[in-house]
N, CA, C and O atoms as a GROMACS GRO file, in nm:
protein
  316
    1UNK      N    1   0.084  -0.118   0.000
    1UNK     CA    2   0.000   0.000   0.000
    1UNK      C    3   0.089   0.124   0.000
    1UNK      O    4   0.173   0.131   0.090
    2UNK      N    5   0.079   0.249  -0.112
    2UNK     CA    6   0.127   0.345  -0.085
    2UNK      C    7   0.133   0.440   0.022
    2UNK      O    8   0.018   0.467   0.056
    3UNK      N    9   0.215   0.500   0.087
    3UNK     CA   10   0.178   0.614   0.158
    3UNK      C   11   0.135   0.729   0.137
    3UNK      O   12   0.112   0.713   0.018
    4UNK      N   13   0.101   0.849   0.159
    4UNK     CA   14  -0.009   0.901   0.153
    4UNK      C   15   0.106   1.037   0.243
    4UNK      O   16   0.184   1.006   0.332
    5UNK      N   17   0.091   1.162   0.198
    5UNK     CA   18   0.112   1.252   0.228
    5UNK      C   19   0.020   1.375   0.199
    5UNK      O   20   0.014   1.417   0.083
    6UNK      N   21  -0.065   1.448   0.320
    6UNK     CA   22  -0.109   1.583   0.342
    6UNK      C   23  -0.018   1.683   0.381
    6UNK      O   24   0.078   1.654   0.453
    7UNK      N   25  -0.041   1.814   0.335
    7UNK     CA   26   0.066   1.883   0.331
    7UNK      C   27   0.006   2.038   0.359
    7UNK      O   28  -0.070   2.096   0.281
    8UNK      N   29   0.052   2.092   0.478
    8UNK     CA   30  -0.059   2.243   0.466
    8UNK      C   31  -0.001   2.299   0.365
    8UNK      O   32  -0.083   2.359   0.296
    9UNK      N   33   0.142   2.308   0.312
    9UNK     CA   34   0.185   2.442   0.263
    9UNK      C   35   0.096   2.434   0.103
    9UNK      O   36   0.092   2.531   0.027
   10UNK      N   37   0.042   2.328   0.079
   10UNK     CA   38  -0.037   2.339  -0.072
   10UNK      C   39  -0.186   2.450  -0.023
   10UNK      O   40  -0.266   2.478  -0.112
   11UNK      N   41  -0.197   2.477   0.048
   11UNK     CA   42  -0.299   2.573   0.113
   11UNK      C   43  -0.283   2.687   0.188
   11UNK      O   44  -0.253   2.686   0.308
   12UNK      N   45  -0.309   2.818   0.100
   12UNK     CA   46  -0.318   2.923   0.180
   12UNK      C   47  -0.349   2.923   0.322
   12UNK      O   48  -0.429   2.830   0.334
   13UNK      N   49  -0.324   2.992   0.468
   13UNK     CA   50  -0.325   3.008   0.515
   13UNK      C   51  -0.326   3.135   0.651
   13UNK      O   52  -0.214   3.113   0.697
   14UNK      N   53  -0.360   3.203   0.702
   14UNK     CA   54  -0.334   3.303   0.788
   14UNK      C   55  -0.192   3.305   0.872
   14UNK      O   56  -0.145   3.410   0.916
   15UNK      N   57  -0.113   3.138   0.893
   15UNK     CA   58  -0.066   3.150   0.967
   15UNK      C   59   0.077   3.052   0.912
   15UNK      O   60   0.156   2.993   0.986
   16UNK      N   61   0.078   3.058   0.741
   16UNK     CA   62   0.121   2.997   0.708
   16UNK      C   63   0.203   2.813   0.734
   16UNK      O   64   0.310   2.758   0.706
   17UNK      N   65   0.112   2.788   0.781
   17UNK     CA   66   0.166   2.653   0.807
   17UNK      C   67   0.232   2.562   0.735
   17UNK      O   68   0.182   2.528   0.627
   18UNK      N   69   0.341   2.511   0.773
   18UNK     CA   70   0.440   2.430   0.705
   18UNK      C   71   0.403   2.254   0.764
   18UNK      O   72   0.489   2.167   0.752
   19UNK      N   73   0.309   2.232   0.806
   19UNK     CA   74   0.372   2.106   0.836
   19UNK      C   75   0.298   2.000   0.762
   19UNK      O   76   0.186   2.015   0.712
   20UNK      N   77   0.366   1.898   0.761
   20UNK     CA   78   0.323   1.787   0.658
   20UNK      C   79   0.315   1.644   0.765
   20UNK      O   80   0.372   1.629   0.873
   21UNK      N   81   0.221   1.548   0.690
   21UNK     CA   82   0.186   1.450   0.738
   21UNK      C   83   0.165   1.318   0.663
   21UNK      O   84   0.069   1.283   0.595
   22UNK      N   85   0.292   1.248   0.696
   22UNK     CA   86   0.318   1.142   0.580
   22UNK      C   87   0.271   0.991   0.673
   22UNK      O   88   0.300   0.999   0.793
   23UNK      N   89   0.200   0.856   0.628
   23UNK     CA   90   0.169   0.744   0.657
   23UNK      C   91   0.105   0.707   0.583
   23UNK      O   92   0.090   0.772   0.480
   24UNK      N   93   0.015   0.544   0.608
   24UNK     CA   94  -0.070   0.514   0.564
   24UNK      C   95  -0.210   0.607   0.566
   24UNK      O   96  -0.237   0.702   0.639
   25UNK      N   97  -0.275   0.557   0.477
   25UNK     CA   98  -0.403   0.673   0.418
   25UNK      C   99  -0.468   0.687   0.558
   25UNK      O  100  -0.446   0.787   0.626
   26UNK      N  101  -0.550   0.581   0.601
   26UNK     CA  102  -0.588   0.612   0.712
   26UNK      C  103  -0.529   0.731   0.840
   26UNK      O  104  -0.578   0.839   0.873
   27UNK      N  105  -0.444   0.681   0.874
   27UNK     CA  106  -0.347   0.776   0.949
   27UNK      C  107  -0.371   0.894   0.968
   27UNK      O  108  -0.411   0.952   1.069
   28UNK      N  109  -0.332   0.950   0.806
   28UNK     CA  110  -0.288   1.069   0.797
   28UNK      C  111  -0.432   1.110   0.783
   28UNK      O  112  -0.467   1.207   0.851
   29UNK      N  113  -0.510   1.059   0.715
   29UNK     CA  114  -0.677   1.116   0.758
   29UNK      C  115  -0.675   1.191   0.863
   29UNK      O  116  -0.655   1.312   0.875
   30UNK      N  117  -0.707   1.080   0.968
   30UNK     CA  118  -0.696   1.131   1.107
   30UNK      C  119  -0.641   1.240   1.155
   30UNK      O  120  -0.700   1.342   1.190
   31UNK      N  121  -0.472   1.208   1.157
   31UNK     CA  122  -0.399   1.326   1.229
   31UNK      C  123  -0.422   1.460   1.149
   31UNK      O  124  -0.439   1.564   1.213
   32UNK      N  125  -0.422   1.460   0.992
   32UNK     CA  126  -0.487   1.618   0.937
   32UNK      C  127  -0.586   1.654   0.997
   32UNK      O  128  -0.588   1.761   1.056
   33UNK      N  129  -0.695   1.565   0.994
   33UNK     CA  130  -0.815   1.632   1.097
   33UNK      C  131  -0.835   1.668   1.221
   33UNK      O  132  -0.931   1.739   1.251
   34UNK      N  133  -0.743   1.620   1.316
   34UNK     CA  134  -0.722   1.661   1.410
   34UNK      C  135  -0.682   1.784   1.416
   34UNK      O  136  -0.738   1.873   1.480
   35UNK      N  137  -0.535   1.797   1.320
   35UNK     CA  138  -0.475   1.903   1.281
   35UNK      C  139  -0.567   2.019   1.249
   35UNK      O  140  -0.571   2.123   1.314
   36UNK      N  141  -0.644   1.990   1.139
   36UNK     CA  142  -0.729   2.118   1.127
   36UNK      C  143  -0.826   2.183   1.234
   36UNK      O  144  -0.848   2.302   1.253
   37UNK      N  145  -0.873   2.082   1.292
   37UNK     CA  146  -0.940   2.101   1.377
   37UNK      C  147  -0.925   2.205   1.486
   37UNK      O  148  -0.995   2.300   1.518
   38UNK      N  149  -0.744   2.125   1.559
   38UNK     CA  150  -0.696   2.215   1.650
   38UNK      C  151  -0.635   2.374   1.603
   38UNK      O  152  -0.628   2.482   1.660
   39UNK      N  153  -0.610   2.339   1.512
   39UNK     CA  154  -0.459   2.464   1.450
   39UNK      C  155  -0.569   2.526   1.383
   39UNK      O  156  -0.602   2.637   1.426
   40UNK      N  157  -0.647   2.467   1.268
   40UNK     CA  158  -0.696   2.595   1.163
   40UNK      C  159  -0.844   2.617   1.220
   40UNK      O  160  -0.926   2.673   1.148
   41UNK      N  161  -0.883   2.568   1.360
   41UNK     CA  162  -1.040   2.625   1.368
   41UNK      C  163  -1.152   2.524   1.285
   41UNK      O  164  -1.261   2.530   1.342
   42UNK      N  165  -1.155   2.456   1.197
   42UNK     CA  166  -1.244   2.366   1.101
   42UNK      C  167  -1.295   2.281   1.200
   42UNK      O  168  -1.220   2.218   1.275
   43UNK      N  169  -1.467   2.274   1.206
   43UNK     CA  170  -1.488   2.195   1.254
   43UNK      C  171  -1.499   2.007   1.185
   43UNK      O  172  -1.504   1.974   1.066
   44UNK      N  173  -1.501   1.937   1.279
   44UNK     CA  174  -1.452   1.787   1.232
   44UNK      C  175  -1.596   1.737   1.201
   44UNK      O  176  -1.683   1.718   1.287
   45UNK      N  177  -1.609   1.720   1.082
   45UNK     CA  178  -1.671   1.588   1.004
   45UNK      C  179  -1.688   1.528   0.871
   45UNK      O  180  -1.640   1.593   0.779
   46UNK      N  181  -1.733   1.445   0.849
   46UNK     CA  182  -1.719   1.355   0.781
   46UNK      C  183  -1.681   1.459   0.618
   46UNK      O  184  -1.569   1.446   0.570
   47UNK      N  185  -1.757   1.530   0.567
   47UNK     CA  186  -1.719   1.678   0.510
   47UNK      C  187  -1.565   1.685   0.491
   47UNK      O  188  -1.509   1.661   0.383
   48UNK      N  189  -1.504   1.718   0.601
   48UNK     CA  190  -1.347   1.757   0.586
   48UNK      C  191  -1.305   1.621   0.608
   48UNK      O  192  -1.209   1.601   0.534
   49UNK      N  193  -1.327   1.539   0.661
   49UNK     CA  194  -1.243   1.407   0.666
   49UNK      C  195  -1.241   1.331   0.451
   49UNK      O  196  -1.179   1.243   0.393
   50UNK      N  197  -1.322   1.411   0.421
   50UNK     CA  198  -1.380   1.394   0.265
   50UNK      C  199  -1.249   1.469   0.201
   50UNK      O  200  -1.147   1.408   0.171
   51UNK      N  201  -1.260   1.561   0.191
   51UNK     CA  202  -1.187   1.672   0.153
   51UNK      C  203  -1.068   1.657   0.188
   51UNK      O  204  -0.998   1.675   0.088
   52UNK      N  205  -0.980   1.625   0.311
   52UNK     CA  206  -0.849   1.577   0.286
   52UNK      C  207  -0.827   1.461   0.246
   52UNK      O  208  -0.716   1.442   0.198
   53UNK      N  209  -0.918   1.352   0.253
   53UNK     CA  210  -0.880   1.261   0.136
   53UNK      C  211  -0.831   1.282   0.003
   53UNK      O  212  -0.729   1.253  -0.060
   54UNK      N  213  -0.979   1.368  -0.027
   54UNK     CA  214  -0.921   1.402  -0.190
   54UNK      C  215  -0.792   1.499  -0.257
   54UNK      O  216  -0.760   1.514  -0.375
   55UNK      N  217  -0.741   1.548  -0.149
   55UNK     CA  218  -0.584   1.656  -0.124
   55UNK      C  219  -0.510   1.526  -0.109
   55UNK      O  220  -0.404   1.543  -0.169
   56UNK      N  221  -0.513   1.423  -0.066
   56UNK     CA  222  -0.357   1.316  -0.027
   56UNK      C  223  -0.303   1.304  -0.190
   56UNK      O  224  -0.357   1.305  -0.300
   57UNK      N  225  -0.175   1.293  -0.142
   57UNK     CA  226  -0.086   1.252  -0.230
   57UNK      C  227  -0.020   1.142  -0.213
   57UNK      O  228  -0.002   1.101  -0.098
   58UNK      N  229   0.037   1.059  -0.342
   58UNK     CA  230   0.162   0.973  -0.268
   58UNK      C  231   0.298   1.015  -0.228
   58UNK      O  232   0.344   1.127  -0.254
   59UNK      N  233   0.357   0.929  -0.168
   59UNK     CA  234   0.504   1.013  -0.056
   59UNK      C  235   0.566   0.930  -0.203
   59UNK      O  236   0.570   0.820  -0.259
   60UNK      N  237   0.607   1.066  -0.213
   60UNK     CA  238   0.751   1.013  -0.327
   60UNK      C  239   0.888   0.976  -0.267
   60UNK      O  240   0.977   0.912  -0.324
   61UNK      N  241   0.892   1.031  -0.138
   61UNK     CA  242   1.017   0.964  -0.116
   61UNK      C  243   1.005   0.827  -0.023
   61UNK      O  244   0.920   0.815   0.066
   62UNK      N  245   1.103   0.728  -0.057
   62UNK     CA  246   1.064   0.577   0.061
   62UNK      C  247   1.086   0.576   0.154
   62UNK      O  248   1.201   0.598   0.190
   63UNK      N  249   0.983   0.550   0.246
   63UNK     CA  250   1.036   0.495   0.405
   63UNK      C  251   1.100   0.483   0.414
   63UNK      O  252   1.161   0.423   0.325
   64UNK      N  253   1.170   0.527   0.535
   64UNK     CA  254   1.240   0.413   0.591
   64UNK      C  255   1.220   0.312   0.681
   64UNK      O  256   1.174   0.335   0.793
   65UNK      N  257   1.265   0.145   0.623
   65UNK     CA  258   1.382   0.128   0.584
   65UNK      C  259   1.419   0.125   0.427
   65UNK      O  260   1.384   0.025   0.364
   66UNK      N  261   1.494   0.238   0.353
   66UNK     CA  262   1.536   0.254   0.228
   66UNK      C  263   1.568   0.107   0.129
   66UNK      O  264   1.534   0.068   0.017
   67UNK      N  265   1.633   0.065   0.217
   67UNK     CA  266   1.699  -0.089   0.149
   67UNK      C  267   1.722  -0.160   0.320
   67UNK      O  268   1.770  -0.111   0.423
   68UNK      N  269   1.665  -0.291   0.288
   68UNK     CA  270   1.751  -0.365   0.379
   68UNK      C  271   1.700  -0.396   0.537
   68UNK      O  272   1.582  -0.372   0.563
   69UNK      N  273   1.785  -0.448   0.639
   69UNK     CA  274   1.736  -0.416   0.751
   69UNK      C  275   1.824  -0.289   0.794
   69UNK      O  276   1.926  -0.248   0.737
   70UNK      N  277   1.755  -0.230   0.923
   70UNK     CA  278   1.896  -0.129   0.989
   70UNK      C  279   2.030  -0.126   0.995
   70UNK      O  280   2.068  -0.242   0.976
   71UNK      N  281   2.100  -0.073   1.007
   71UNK     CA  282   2.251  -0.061   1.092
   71UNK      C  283   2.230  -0.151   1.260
   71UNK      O  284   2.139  -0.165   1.341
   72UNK      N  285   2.355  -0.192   1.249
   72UNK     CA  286   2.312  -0.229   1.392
   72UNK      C  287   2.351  -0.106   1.516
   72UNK      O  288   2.429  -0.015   1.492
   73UNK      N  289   2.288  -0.120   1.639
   73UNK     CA  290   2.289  -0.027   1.693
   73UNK      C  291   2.464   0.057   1.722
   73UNK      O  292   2.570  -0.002   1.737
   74UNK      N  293   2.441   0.195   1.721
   74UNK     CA  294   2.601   0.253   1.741
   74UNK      C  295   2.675   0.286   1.606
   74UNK      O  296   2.779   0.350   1.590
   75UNK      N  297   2.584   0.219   1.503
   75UNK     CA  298   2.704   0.216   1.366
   75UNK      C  299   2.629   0.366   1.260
   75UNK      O  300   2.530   0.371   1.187
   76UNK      N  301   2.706   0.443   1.289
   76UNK     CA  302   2.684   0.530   1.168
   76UNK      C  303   2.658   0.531   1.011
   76UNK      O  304   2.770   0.536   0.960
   77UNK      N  305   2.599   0.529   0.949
   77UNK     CA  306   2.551   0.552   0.759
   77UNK      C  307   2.546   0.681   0.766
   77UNK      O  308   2.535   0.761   0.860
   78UNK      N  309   2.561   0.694   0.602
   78UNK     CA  310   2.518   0.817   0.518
   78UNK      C  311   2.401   0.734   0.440
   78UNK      O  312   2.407   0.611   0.438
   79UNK      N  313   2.282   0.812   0.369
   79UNK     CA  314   2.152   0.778   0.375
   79UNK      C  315   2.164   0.867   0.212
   79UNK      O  316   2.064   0.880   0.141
   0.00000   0.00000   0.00000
């Protein structure tokens, strides 16, 4: 399943908000709506839980883990 990224800065704002919210679809449902809820004033229902659905995107960049399993603990990478 792809991940799913909401993103305020694709939306004007008063208070310019930068922050983004990358997971599974479900997820990020949620925590945007919360988000709007608390931060931009919108009240929560089914309406806006609609509406940031149809704003998700897919996360172009991959999870991590990129390749592989981890480092083991203590061992430094470049990424």
């Amino acid at each position: 399943m792809a991940r799913k990224v909401a993103d305020c800065r694709r939306f004007p704002s008063v208070m310019n908000c930068t922050l983004t919210i990358s997971g599974e679809e479900e997820e990020v449902v949620r925590a945007a709506a919360e988000h709007a809820v608390s931060v931009h004033q919108h009240a929560d229902s089914e309406e806006l839980r609609r509406d940031i659905r149809a704003t998700l995107e897919d996360e172009k960049v991959p999870a991590y883990p990129m390749a592989g399993p981890p480092p083991p603990e203590g061992e430094i990478f470049d990424l």
